[in-house]
Structure formats: C-alpha cells, structure tokens
C-alpha positions as CSV (number, residue, x, y, z in Angstrom):
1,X,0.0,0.0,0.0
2,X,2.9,2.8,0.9
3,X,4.7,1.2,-2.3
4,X,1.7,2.1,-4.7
5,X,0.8,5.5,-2.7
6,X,4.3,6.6,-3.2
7,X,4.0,5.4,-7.1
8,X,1.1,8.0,-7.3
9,X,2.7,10.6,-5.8
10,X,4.3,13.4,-8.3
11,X,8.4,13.9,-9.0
12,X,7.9,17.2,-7.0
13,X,6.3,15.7,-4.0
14,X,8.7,13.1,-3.9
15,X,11.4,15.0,-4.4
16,X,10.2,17.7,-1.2
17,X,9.7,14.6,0.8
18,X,13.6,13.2,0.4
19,X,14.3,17.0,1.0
20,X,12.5,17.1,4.2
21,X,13.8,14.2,5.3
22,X,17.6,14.9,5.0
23,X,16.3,17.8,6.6
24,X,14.8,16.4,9.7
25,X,17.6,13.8,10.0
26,X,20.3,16.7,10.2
27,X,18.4,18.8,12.1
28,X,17.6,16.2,14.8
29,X,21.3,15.1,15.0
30,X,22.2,19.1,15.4
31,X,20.1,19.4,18.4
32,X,21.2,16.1,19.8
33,X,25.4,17.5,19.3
34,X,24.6,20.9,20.9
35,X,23.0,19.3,24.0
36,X,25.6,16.7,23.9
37,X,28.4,19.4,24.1
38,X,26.5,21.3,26.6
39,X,26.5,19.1,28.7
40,X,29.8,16.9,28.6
41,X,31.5,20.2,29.1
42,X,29.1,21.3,31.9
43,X,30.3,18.0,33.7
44,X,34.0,18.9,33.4
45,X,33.1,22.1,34.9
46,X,33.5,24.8,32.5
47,X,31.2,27.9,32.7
48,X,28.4,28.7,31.0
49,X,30.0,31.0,29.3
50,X,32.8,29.2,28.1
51,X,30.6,26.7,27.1
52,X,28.7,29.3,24.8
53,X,32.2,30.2,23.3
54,X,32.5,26.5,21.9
55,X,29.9,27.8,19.4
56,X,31.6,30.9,18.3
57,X,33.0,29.4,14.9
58,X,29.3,27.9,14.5
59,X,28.2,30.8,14.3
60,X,30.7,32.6,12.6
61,X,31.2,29.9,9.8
62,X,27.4,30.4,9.4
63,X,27.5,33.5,8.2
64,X,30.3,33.0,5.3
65,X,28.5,29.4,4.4
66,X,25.1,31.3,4.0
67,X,27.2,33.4,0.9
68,X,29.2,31.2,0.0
69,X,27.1,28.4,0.2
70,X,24.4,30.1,-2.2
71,X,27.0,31.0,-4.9
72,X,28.3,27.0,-4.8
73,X,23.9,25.8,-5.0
74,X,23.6,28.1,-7.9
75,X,26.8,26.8,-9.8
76,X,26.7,23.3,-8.7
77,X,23.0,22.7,-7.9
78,X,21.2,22.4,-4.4
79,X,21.4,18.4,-4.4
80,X,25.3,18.3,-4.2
81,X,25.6,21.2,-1.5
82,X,22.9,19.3,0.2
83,X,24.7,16.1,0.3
84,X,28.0,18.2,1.4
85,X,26.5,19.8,4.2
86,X,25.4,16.2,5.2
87,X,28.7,14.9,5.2
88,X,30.7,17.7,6.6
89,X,28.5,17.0,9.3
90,X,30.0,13.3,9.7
91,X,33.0,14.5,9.9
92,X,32.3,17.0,12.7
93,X,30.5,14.1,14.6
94,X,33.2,12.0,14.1
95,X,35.8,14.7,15.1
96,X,34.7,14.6,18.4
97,X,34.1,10.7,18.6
98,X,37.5,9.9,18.1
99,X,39.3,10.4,21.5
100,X,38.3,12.5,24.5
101,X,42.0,13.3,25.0
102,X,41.9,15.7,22.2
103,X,38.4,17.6,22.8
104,X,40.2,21.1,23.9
105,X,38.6,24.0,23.7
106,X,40.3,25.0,20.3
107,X,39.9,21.2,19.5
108,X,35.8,21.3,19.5
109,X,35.5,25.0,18.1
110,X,37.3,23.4,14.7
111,X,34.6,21.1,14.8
112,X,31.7,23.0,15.8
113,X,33.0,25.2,12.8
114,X,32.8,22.0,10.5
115,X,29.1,21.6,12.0
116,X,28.4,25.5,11.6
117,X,28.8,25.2,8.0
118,X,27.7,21.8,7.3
119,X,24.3,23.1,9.0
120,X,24.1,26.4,6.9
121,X,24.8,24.6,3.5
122,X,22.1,22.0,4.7
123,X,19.4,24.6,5.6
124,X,20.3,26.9,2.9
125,X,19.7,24.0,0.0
126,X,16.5,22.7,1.5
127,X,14.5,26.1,1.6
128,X,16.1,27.2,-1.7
129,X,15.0,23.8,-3.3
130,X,11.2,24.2,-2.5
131,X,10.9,27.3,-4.8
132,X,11.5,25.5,-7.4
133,X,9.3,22.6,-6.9
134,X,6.4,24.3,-6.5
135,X,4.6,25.9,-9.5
136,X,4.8,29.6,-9.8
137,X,1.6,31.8,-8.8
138,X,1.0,29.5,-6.0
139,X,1.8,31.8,-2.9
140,X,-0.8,29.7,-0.6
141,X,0.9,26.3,-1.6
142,X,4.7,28.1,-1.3
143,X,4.1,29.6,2.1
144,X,2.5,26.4,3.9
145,X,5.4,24.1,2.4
146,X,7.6,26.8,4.0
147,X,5.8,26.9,7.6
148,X,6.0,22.9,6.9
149,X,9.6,22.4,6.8
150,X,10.4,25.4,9.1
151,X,8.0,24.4,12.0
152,X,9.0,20.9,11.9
153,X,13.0,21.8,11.8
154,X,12.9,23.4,15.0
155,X,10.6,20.8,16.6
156,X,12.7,18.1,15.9
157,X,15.5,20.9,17.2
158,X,13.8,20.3,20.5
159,X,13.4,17.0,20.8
160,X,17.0,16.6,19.2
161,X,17.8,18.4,22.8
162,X,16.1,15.2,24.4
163,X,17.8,12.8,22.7
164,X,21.5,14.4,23.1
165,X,20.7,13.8,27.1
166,X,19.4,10.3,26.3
167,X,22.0,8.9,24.5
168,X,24.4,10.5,26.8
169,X,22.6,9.0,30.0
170,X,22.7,5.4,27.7
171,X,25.9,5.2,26.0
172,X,28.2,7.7,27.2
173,X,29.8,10.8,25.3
174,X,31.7,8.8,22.8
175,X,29.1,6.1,22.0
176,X,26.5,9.0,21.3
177,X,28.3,10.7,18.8
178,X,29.3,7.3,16.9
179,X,25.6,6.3,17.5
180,X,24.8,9.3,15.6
181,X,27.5,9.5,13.1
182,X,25.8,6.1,12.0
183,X,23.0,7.5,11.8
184,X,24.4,10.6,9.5
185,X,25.2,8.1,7.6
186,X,22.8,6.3,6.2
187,X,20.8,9.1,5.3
188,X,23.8,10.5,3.6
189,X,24.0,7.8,1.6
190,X,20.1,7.3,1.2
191,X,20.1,11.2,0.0
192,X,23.2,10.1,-2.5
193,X,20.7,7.6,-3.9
194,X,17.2,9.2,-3.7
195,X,18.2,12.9,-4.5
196,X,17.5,13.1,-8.6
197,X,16.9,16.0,-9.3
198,X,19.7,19.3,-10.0
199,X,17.5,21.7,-8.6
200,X,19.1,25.8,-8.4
201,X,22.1,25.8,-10.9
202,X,21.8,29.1,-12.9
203,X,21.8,28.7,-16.4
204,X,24.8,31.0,-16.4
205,X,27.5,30.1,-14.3
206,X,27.6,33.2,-11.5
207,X,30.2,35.2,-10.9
208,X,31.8,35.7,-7.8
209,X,31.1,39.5,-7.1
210,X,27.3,38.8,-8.1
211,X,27.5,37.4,-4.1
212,X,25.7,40.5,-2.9
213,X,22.3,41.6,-3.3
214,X,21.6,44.6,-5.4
215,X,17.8,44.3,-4.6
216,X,16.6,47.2,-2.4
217,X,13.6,44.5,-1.5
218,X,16.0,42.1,-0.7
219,X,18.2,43.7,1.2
220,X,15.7,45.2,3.5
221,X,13.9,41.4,4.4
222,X,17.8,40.7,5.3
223,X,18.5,43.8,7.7
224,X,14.6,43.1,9.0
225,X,16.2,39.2,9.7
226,X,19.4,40.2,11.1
227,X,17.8,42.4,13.9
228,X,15.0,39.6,14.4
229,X,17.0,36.9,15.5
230,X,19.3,39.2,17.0
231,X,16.9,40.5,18.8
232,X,15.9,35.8,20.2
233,X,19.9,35.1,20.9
234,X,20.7,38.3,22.9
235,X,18.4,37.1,26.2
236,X,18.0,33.3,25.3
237,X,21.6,32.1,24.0
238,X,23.5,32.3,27.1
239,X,21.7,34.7,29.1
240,X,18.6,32.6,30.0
241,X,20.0,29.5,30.7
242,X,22.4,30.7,33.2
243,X,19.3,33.1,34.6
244,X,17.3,30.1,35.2
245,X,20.1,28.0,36.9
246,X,21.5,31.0,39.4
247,X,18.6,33.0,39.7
248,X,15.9,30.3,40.0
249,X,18.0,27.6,40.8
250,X,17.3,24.8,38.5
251,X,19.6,22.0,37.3
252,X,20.7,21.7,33.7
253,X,18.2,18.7,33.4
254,X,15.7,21.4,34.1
255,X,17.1,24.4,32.0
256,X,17.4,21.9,29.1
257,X,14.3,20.4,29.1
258,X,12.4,23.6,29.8
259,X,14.4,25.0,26.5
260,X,13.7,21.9,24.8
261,X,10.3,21.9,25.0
262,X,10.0,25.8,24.3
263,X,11.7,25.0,20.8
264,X,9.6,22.0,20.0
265,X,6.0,24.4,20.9
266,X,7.9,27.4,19.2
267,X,8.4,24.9,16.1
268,X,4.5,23.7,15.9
269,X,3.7,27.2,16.2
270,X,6.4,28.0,13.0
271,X,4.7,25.3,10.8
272,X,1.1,26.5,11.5
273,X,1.7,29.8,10.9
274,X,0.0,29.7,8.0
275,X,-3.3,28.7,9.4
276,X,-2.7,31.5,12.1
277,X,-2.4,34.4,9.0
278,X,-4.9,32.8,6.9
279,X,-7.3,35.9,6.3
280,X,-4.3,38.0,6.1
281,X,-1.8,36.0,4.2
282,X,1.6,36.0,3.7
283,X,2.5,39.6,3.1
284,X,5.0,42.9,4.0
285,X,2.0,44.5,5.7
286,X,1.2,41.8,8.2
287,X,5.0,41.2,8.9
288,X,4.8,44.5,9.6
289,X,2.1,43.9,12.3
290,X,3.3,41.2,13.6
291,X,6.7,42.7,14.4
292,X,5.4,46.0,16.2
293,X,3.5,43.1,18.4
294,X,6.6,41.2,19.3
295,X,8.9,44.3,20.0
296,X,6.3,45.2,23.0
297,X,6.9,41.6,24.8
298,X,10.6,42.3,25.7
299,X,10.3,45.6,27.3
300,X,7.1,43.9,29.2
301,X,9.5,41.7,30.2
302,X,12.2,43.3,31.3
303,X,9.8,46.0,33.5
304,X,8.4,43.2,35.5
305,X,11.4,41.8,36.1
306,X,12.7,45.8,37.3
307,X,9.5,45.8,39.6
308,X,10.4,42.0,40.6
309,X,6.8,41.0,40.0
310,X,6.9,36.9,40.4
311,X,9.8,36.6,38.1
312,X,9.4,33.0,37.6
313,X,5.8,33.4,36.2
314,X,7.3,37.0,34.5
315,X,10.1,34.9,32.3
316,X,7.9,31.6,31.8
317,X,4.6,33.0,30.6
318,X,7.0,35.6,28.9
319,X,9.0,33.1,27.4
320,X,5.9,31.5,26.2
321,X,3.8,34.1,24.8
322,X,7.5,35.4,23.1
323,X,8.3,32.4,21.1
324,X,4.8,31.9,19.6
325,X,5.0,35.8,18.2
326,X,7.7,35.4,17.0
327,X,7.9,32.3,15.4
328,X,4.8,33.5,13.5
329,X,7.6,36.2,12.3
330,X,9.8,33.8,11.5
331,X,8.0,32.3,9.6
332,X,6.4,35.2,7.5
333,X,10.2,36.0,6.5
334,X,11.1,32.2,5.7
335,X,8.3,32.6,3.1
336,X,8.5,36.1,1.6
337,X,12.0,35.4,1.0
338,X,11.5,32.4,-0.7
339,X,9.0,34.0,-2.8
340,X,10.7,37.1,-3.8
341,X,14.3,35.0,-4.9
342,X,14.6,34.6,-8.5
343,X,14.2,31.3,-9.7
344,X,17.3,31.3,-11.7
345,X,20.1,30.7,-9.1
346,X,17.6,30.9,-6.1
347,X,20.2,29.9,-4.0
348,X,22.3,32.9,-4.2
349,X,18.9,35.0,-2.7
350,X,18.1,32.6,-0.2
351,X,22.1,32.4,0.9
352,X,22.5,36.2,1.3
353,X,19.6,36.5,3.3
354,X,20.7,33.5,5.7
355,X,23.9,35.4,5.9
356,X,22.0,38.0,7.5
357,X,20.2,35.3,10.0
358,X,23.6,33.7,10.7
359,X,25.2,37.6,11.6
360,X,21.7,38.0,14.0
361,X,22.7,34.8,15.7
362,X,26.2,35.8,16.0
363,X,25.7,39.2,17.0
364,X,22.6,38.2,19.8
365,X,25.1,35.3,21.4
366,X,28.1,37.9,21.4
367,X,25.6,40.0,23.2
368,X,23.9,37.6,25.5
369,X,26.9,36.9,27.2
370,X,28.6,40.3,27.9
371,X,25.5,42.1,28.2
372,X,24.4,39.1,31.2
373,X,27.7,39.6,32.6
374,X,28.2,43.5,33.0
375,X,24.0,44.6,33.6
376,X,22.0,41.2,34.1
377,X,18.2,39.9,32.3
378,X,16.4,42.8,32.1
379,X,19.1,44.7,29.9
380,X,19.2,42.0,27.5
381,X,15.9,42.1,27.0
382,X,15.9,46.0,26.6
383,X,18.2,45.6,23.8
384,X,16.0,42.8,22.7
385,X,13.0,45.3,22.2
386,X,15.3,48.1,20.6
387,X,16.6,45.5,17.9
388,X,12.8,44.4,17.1
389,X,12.0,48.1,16.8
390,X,14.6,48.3,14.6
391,X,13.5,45.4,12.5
392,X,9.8,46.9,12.2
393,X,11.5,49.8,10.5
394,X,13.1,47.8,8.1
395,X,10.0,46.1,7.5
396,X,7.3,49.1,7.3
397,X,9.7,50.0,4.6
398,X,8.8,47.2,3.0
399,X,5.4,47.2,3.6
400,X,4.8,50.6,1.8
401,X,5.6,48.7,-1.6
402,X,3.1,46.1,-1.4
C-alpha cells in the first residue's frame, strides 16, 4: 500500500519529501550535538559562558556558508551542497568521537565550525529547493510548504535536545556521537541515492562578485532578519539558561528540558503559521504587524522583572507568549524570501539572506553573554526590544511597496 501510494505521488512531491527528510535527520542530529556538548563540558566544569564560546566558529562559519554556500547551490546545484552539508557533518560528529583526549577547547570549536557550516549549507539547500518545486503563482501552496519544513526543523530541534541527554545518560559521550554518526550516515547515503533532481544551478555560471544583493527589496527582508533573530539570541543564548540555573536555581536537566520543549512548541507554532495568518496572508503588511506586536513583549519583560513581580511566572509565561509571536515572524520571513528570490540561481537570494540570520545569531550570542555579565536579564531584554524596533523599520519599509 505505501509502495503504490508513493508510485502516485508526483516527482515534486517526492522530491520535497527526500528534501525534508535529510532535513529532519540533520536537524535532529544538530540538536542532539549541541546538547551533547552542553553538557559533557558542563560535567568537566567549564562555565556557562565558556561553554557558549564553543559555538563561536558555529556561528561565525554560518555567516560565510550562507554566501558562499548560495553561490556554490547556484553553480553546482542544491542536491550536491545538500549532500556536502550532510557529510561535513559526519566528519564534525566524528571529530569529536575519536578520543576525548583531544576535545580542547580549540579542538571542539574546529569542529563546531565544520558543523556550523555543514548546517548552513544544509538549511540553505533545502529552503532554496522548495521554490522551485512548486509551480509559480501558488503563494498559498509556497508559504504552507515553507511553515512545513520550518515548523518541523525546530521541533525536531527540541526533541534533538532530548535525545543528546538520552544517549548521553545510555551510551556515554563517545558512543552518542558514533551512535549518531551512523545514523548521518545512512541518510547521507540514502540522499546520495534518492536525491535526482539538480534543482538551483543558474543557467549562467555566477560570478563571484554577483555574491551580494543589489535588490533594495531584498536587502531590507535581510536587515529586517538580522535584527530579528538578534533580537531571540541576545536574552536566550546564554543569558537565560544561566538566569534560570543561578537565579531560579534549576539544574541543567531542568534548563534543558524547559528549553527543549519551548523549541519543539515554538516549532509547531512555526509550521502552523500559516493557518494563524490565513485571512491575512503572507504579506509585508502583516509582517509588519506582527513585528510591532513582538517588539512590546521584551520591554514587558524586562519591567516586570525591574519591579520583581513573580519573576518566575514574569520569564515563563513571557517566554511563552515570546516564542509563539515570534515564530509566527519567522515564519512570515522564511516565506516572503522564498518567494521574492529569482528562480534562476535561487540559492544565491536565499544564501545572502541566511547570511544576515547567521550575523543576527552571532551578533545576539556575542551580546547575551557580555551584556548578562556586566547589567543582568532585564538589559538583554531591553536591547532585545530596541533590535525588534529596529526590524519593524526595516519592515514598514517594505510594507509601503506592497
């Protein structure tokens, strides 16, 4: 019955559904490191902080994969950087399955690097690749395929969370990661097999100083993107956790599982989005709207926490109500950006506009930790709400053309 439901099924669909699954697969493995990592390195004793600094090059190596990486999908097609990102990622597991000897600091932020962009190149391939297998004119169809694959990443982000402590709990530090680099595997090779299509090359080969956007509308979704995410990592990278375990006093069992499961709801959230904006749509105006709403939550936040109004309830419901708005912002962006790319070399849009994400991400975590350090919660967060405010400016800019 699967056999002949699959035969039915069209080259597109099939071809979003090996997509999705090399997604997934990478995605859950990602988690799974980054809690692995966490905590192994907790247990030695480093500091949160130094901990956080393991993923430095991750994040940096993110933002020259994003450009880089969209200029290699539109000259060599999205399947191969796909498939590279997936076994670059092998080779980072692997890295850090081989002796525990050699995991110095230096040691794991080579390999985090090697994960950063294997990630990056993964991420940026699959959402580049569902522009083109979905027929033009079909906004409604494009955004909900999106949501789809945006939602569920960050789900399965979460529960990768769950299953780094697992398999650390059941087969120790090294036999997770060569549990998982098995696991890498086979869908590397499954991908190798299933992946047909050469979806993104241009027809003309790009050149290298073509890396750069010269769309105004392009540009402005990226600036929008950087300060968005920016605006996440400077209060929940490194300044939450270590809030929640000195402040409140919870373990990392707790602090993990709490973030966990705000990722998995924030990701079910992401991939419904659609349904959420259905009267609205998909558009600059309601991204717009949806911004101003989210820049308010922060400053909320961080005045409750000034007045010390039951902080627990103050950063949990916060945290709550936070993540759904903005993952409905997330995925707005996701989609219009997809949509506006041109189909010839889509990568090369969708890369430079990751770039931006990546520099967000890099420039929140910077920020979470010194900010913490030198003026506590409620300054992140302050800066949290001036970085959304300055995302809704970028974005009402765009929402005056349509």
């Amino acid at each position: 019955m699967t056999q002949s439901l699959m035969a039915r099924l069209s080259p597109e669909i099939k071809q979003y559904l090996v997509i999705t699954g090399n997604y997934w697969s990478f995605t859950l493995t990602d988690g799974a490191l980054r809690m692995l990592v966490v905590l192994y390195f907790h247990q030695l004793g480093y500091s949160p902080l130094a901990i956080a600094s393991l993923f430095l090059f991750y994040e940096i190596f993110g933002v020259v994969t994003n450009l880089l990486g969209g200029w290699l999908g539109a000259r060599l097609g999205l399947n191969k950087t796909m498939n590279i990102g997936l076994f670059l990622q092998i080779v980072a597991v692997s890295m850090l399955a081989l002796d525990e000897q050699l995991l110095t600091i230096a040691y794991v932020m080579v390999a985090q690097a090697l994960s950063g962009i294997a990630k990056d190149l993964n991420k940026m391939s699959a959402k580049s690749a569902i522009k083109l297998l979905v027929p033009k004119d079909q906004d409604s169809t494009l955004y909900k395929w999106v949501a789809l694959l945006t939602g569920s990443k960050n789900a399965l982000k979460g529960v990768g969370f769950f299953l780094g402590g697992l398999l650390l709990t059941l087969l120790g530090f090294q036999g997770a990661l060569w549990f998982m680099t098995a696991m890498l595997s086979i869908t590397w090779l499954s991908s190798l097999l299933l992946l047909k299509q050469d979806l993104g090359k241009k027809k003309n080969k790009p050149k290298f100083n073509e890396l750069f956007s010269k769309s105004r509308q392009l540009n402005l979704l990226a600036a929008a993107r950087l300060f968005l995410f920016a605006s996440r990592d400077v209060w929940f990278v490194v300044a939450l956790p270590v809030f929640l375990a000195s402040t409140f006093g919870w373990d990392h069992w707790w602090v993990g599982g709490f973030m966990a499961s705000w990722v998995i709801a924030y990701g079910i959230v992401q991939a419904n989005a659609p349904k959420i904006t259905a009267k609205q749509g998909g558009n600059y105006q309601q991204a717009f709207k949806w911004v101003a709403l989210l820049s308010i939550i922060p400053a909320l936040l961080a005045l409750g926490l000034w007045l010390n109004w039951q902080p627990k309830i103050v950063i949990i419901a916060g945290l709550l109500i936070f993540g759904a708005v903005f993952a409905v912002n997330s995925s707005l962006h996701s989609f219009l950006i997809v949509k506006i790319a041109d189909s010839d070399g889509v990568s090369m849009d969708v890369g430079f506009y990751y770039m931006a994400n990546a520099m967000g991400r890099l420039l929140g975590t910077v920020l979470s930790g010194l900010v913490y350090q030198l003026y506590g919660l409620e300054a992140c967060l302050m800066i949290s709400s001036a970085m959304l405010i300055l995302a809704g400016g970028f974005t009402y800019g765009l929402s005056k053309r349509g």
